[in-house]
C-alpha positions in Angstrom: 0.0 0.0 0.0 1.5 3.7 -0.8 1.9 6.2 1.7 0.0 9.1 1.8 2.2 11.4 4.2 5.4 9.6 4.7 8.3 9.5 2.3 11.3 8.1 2.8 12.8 10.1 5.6 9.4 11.3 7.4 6.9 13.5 6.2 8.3 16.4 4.4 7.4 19.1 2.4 6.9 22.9 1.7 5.7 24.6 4.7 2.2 25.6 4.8 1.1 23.3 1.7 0.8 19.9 1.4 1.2 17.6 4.3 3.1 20.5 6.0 0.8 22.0 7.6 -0.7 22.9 11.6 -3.3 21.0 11.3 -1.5 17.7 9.7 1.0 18.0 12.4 -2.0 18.5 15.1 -3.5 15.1 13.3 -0.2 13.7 13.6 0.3 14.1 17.0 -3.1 12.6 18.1 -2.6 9.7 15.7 1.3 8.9 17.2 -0.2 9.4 20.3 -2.5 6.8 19.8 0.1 4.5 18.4 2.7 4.5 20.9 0.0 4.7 24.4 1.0 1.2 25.9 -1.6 1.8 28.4 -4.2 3.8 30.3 -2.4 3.6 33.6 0.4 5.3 32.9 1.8 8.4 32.1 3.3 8.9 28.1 5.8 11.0 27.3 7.3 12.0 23.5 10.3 14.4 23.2 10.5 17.3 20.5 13.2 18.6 18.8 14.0 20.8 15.9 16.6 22.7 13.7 16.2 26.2 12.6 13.7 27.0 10.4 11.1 29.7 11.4 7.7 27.3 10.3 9.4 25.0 12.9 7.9 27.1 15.9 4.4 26.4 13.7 4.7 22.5 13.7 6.5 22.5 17.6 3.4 24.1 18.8 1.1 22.0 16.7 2.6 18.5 17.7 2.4 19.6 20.9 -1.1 20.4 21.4 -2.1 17.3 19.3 0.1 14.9 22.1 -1.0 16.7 24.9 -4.8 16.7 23.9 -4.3 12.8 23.6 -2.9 12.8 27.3 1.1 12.5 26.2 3.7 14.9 28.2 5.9 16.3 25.7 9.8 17.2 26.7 10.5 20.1 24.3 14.2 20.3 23.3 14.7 23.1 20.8 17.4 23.2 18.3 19.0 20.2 18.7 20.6 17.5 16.3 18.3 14.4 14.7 20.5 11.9 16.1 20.3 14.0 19.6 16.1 13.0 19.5 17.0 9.6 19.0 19.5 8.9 21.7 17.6 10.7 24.0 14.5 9.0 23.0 15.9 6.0 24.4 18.0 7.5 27.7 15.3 9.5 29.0 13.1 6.4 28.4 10.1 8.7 26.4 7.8 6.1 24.3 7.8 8.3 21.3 11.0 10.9 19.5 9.8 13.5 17.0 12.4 15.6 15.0 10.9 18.5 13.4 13.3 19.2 10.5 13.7 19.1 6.5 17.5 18.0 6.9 19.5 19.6 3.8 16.4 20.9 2.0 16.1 25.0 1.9 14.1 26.8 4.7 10.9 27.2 2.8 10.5 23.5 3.7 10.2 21.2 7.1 9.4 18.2 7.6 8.9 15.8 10.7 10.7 12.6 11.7 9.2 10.0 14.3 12.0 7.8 16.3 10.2 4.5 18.7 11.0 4.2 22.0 14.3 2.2 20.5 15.6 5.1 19.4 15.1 3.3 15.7 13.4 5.0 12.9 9.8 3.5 12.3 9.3 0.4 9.8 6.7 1.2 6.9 4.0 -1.1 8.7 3.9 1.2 11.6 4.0 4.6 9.3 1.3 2.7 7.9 -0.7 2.6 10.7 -0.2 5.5 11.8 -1.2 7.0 8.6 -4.4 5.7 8.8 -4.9 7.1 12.2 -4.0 10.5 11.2 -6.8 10.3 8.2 -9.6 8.7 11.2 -11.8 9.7 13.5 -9.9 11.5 16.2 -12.6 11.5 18.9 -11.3 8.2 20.5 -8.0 10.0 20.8 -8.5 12.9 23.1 -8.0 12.1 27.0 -9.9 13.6 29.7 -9.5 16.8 30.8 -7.7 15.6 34.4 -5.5 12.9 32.0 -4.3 15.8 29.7 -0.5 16.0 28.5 2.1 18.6 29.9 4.6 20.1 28.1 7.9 21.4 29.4 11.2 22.8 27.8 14.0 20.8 28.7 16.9 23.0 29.3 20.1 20.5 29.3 19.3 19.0 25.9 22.0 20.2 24.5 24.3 19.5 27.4 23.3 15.6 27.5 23.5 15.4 23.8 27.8 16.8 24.1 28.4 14.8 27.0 27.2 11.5 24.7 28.9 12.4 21.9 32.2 13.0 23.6 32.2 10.0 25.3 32.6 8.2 21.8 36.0 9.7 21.6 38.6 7.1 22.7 39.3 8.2 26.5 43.1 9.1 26.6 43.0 11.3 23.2 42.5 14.7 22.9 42.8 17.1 19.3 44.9 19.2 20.7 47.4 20.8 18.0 44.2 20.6 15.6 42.5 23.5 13.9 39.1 22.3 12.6 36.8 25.1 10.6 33.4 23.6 11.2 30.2 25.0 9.0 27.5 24.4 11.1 24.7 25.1 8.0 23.0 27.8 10.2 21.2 24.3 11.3 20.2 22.5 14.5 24.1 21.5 15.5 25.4 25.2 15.5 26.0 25.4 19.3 26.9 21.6 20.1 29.3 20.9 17.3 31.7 23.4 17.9 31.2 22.8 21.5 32.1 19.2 21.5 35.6 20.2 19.3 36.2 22.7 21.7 36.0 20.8 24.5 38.0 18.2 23.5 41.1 20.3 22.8 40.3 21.4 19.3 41.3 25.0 18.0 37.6 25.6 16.4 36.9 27.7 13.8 33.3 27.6 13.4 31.3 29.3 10.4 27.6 29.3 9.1 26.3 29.3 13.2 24.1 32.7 13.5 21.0 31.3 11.8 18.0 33.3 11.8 15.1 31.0 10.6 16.3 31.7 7.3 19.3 30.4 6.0 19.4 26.8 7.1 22.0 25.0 4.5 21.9 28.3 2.2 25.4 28.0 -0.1 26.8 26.0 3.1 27.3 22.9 5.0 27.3 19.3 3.8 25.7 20.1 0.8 27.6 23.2 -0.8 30.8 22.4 0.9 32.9 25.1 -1.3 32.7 27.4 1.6 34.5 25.0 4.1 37.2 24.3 1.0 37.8 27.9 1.3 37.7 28.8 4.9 40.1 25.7 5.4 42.8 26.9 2.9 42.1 30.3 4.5 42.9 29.6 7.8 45.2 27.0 7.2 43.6 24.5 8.7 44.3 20.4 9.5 40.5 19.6 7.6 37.3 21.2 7.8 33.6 18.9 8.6 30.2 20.6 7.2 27.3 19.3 8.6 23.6 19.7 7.1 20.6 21.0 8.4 19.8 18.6 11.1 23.9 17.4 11.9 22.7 13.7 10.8 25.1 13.5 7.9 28.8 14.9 7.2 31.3 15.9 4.9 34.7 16.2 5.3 37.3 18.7 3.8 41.2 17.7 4.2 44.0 20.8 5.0 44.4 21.0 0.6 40.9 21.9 0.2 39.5 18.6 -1.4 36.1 17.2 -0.5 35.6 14.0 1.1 32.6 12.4 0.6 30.4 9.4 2.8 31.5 6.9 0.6 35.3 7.8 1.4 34.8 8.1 5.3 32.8 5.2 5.5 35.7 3.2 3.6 38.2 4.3 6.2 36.4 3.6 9.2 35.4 0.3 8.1 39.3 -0.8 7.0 40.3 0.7 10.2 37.7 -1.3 12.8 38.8 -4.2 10.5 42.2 -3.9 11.4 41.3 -4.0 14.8 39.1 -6.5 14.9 35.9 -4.3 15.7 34.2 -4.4 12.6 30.9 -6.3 13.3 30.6 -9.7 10.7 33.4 -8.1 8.2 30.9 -6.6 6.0 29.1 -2.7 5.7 25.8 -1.7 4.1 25.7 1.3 1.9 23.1 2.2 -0.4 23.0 1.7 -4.3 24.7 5.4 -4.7 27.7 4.5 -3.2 30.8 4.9 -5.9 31.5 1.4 -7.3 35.7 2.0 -5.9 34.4 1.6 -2.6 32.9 -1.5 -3.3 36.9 -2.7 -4.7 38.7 -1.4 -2.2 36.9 -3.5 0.4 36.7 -6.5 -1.3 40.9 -6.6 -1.6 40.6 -6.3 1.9 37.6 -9.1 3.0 35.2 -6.8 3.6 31.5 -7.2 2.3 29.7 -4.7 1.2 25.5 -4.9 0.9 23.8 -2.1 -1.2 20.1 -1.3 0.1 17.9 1.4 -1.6 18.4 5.2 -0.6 17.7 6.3 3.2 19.8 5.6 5.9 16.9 4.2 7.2 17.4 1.4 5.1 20.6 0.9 5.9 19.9 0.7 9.5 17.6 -1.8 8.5 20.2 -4.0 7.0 21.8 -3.7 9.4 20.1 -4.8 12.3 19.4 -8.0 10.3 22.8 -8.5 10.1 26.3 -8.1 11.8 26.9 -4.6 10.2 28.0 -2.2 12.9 29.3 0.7 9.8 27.1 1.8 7.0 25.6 4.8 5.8 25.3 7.1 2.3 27.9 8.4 -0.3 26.2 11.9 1.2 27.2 11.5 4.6 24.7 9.9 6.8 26.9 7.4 8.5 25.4 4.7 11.2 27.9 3.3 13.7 25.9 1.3 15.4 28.0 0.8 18.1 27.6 4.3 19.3 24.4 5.4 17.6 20.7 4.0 16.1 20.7 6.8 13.1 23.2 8.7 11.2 25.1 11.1 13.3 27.4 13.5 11.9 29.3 14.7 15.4 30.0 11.0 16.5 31.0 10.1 12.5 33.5 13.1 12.7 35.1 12.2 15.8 35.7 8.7 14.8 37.2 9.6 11.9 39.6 12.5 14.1 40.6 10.0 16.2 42.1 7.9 13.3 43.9 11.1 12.1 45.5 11.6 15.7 46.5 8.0 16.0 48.2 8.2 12.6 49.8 11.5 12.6 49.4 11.8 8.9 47.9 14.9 7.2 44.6 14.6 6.7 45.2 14.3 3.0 47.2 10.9 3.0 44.6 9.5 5.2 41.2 10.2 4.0 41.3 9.9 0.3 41.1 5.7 0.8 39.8 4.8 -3.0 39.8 6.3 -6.5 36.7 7.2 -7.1 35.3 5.8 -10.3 33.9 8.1 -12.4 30.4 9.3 -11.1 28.0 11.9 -12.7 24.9 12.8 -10.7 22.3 14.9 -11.7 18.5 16.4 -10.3 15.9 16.6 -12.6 12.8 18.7 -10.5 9.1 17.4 -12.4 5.9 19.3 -12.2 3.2 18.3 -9.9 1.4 15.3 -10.9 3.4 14.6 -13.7 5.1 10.7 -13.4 8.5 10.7 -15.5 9.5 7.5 -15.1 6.6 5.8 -16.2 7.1 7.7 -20.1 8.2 5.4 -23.0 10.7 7.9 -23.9 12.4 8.0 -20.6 12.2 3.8 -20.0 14.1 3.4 -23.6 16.7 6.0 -22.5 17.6 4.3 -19.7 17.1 0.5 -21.6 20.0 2.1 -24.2 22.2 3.9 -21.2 22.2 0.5 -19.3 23.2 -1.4 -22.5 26.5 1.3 -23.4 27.3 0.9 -19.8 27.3 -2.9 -19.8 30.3 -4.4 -18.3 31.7 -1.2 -18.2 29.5 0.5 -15.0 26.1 1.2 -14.0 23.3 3.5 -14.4 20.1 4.0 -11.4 17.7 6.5 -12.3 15.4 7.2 -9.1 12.9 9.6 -7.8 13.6 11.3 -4.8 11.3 10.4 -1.7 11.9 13.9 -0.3 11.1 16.7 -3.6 9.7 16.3 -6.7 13.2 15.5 -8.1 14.0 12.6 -10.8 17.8 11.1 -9.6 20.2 10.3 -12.6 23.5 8.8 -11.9 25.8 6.3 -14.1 29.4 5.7 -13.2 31.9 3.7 -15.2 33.5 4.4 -18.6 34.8 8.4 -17.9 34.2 8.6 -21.7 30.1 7.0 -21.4 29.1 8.6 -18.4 28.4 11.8 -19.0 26.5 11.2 -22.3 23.9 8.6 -21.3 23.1 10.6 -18.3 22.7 14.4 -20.3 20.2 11.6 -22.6 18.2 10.1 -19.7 18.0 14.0 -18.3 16.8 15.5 -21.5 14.4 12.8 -21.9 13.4 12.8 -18.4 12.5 16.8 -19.3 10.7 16.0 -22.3 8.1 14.3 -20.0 7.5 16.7 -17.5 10.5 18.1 -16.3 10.9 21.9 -15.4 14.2 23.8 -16.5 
């Protein structure tokens, strides 16, 4: 059955149209209540957070009043980090996490993330079900007046999220002698990130932290990372990390300037915990985006690598069926399972600092682990209501792009479960690439594309 609300990362969409408005989140907050109530005899609670954008003081208020009118307290946490909801889901033992954030999308959209009582994202059965409780009868849902919900800000959020991430560092290092420029995306991590550096001995440098409900991942962070390339070579700097909107995926930036991407960190973590006998069932899941060098590199060193479709919380997935403790997204979301149930930028970062202390190499001999094969990616947006992948036109662009590239690489055209945006990538043959996917674009266009 489709979803109606959820994508593939939450609900999410342009504020104040669509599923993205006060009284969906009202709806929602009834319906989750609903869900998650184990009993009558006992108090619920649900914790809130959010990153930066102004609509999210809109959808705080309206979850709010939707879990409270169905007799759930609600712990209100303000700008926090995504992966901060989760692990505090679990340590201050709340039945139900809800992140109120768009991630890397621009300000003009939000979105709204629900993490169980496990800290886990929720499986499609139960977005299922609580999809159909959102589109019922709400009566049933409302408490009492005596057995309404509270709400309450909780002040040390921020605090307990620092203390948890620090304690991920290995216990006798510090980054002392480092200078780090860190670009905050005017997003949810802009006080705790350079906190946590700072704390543990960094020299910090911290850029894009003064949002004002506007400028959330605007020309910065993880996904326009020339700003870090510059500030790095600027202030001569030992690397750079840009986070995105929410701080639950990273991107890395060594003391020359050059971008490192998820697929590269994820490669050097998991050849490092390898080495040391720490990486769970010598195998990683990553997501069919991830550059096909990866895949090589880890195979010449017995290391398995599973491919799941696009969302970390697939990955996740595969990994809890498994003994994965390292996955995550050529983009950055990185799982470590050991520390964390969801990508999280801060702890990903660390992990990787520490392996730069430990070797005392530059961060340029350390992070660049593969040669990347060549990789084009391109966004096609689509007009509302039109459906580009089911046009002749398009399916016989990408039958002949998948025949030049066979043997030689691979093509995945997808639609993105987050914007009305049609995903073309083919890596391989430097000489093939680049055609077959300006082809599958232009056709992609031709059937309801937008320029």
């Amino acid at each position: 059955m489709a979803k109606r609300y959820f994508g593939t990362d939450g609900i999410r969409g342009r504020t104040n149209a669509g599923a993205m408005t006060a009284e969906t989140a009202l709806r929602l907050g009834m319906a989750a209540a609903r869900f998650f109530r184990r009993s009558d005899d006992e108090r619920h609670t649900v914790v809130i957070g959010k990153d930066t954008r102004l609509s999210g003081y809109m959808l705080e208020n309206a979850l709010t009043a939707g879990f409270t009118s169905a007799g759930m307290d609600v712990n209100l946490f303000g700008p926090v980090p995504t992966p901060a909801v989760a692990t505090l889901t679990r340590s201050l033992r709340a039945d139900l996490g809800v992140m109120i954030t768009a991630s890397h999308n621009p300000f003009q959209d939000n979105g709204i993330k629900l993490f169980g009582p496990d800290g886990f994202k929720l499986s499609d059965e139960a977005e299922l079900e609580i999809e159909a409780l959102i589109d019922g009868a709400q009566a049933d849902a409302l408490a009492k007046p005596e057995d309404m919900g509270r709400a309450k800000r909780v002040d040390d959020a921020q605090a307990r999220y620092v203390e948890i991430v620090k304690a991920t560092f290995p216990r006798q290092m510090r980054l002392s002698g480092l200078r780090i420029v860190v670009d905050c995306a005017n997003g949810a991590a802009y006080k705790v990130a350079p906190r946590v550096l700072w704390e543990l001995g960094a020299d910090v440098i911290p850029i894009n932290d003064a949002p004002n409900g506007f400028n959330i991942n605007e020309d910065c962070g993880a996904v326009a990372p020339q700003s870090l390339s510059e500030q790095v070579q600027k202030y001569r700097a030992d690397l750079g990390i840009a986070l995105d909107g929410d701080a639950d995926r990273v991107i890395l930036c060594d003391e020359t300037g050059k971008i490192i991407d998820g697929d590269q960190l994820i490669g050097l973590i998991a050849l490092a915990w390898k080495q040391a006998g720490k990486l769970g069932g010598d195998r990683i899941v990553t997501t069919v985006m991830s550059n096909m060098g990866l895949e090589q590199v880890l195979k010449a060193n017995g290391i398995a690598m599973e491919r799941t479709r696009v969302g970390d919380r697939y990955v996740v997935e595969a990994m809890r069926a498994g003994p994965a403790n390292v996955g995550g997204e050529q983009s950055g979301h990185i799982v470590l399972r050991d520390f964390a149930t969801t990508g999280d930028a801060l702890i990903a970062a660390l992990q990787v600092l520490a392996l730069v202390v430990e070797s005392g190499k530059p961060a340029s001999e350390l992070l660049n682990v593969f040669e990347p094969a060549p990789q084009i990616l391109r966004n096609v947006r689509y007009k509302p209501g039109a459906r580009p992948l089911s046009d002749k036109a398009v399916k016989a662009a990408i039958s002949d792009a998948e025949a030049q590239l066979d043997g030689k690489g691979r093509v995945l055209v997808r639609a993105s479960g987050t914007e009305p945006v049609i995903r073309v990538m083919a890596e391989g043959d430097r000489k093939l690439v680049g055609p077959v996917v300006d082809t599958i674009c232009e056709a992609v266009g031709d059937a309801g594309g937008q320029p």
